[in-house]
C-alpha positions as CSV (number, residue, x, y, z in Angstrom):
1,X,0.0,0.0,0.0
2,X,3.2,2.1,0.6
3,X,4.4,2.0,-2.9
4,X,0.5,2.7,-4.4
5,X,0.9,6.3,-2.4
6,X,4.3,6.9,-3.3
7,X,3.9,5.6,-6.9
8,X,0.7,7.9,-6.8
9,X,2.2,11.4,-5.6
10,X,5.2,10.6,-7.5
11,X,3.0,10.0,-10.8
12,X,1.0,13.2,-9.7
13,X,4.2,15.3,-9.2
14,X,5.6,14.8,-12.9
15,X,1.9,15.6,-14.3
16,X,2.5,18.4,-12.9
17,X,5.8,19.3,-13.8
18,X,5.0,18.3,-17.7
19,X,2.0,20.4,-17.7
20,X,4.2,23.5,-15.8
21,X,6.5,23.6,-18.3
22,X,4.5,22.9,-21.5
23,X,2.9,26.5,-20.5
24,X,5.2,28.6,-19.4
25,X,6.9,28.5,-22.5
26,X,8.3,26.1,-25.4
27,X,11.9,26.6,-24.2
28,X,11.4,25.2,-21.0
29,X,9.2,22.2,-22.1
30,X,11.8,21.8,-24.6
31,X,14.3,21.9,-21.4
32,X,12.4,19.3,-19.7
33,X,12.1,17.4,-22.4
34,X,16.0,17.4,-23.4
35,X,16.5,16.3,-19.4
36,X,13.9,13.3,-19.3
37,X,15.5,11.8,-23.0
38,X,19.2,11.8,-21.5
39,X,17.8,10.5,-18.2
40,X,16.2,7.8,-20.4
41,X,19.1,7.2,-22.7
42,X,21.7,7.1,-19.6
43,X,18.8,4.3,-18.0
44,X,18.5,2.1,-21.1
45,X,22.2,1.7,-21.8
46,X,23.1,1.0,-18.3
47,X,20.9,-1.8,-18.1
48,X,22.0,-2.9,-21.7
49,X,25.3,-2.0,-21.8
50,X,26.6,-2.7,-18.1
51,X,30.1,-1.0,-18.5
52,X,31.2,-1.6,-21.9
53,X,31.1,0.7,-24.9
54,X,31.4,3.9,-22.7
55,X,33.1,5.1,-25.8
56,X,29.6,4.3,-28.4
57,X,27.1,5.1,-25.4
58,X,28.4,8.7,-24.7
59,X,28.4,9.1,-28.9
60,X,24.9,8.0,-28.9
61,X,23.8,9.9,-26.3
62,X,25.3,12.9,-27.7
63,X,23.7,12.5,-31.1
64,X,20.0,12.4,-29.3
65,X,20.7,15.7,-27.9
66,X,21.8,16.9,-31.7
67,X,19.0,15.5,-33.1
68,X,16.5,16.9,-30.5
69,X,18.0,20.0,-30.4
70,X,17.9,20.2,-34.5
71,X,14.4,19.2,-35.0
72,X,13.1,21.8,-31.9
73,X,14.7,24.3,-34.1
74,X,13.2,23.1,-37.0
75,X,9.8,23.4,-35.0
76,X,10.2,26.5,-33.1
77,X,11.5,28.5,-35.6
78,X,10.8,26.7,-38.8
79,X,14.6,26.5,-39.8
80,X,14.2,24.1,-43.2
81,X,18.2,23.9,-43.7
């Protein structure tokens, strides 16, 4: 029952952190956004990974946040190339 009410306030916490930053203004949902894909990314190839490749998993890592950060400014401001 413990981990319903933490799961809960936790889940309620984040909704509301989402929804905070989608309004105040693109550049901090974009922000947020950048922060929850590296947390994500960092996650995913730990439990794949373990320690090896630290080399490829930093390279990858880095070329989400390029990619993110080239198609928000294609969104934002409508850069086409």
């Amino acid at each position: 029952m413990k981990s319903l009410i933490t799961r809960t306030i936790s889940g309620i916490a984040f909704a509301i952190i989402m929804v905070t930053g989608l309004l105040v203004n693109k550049f901090t949902f974009a922000a947020l956004m950048l922060l929850i894909m590296v947390g994500c990314l960092m996650e995913f190839y730990s439990m794949t990974m373990r320690k090896r490749f630290k080399t490829s998993r930093a390279m990858a890592i880095i070329s989400a946040v390029i990619l993110f950060l080239l198609a928000f400014g294609i969104g934002a401001y409508g850069w086409s190339g």
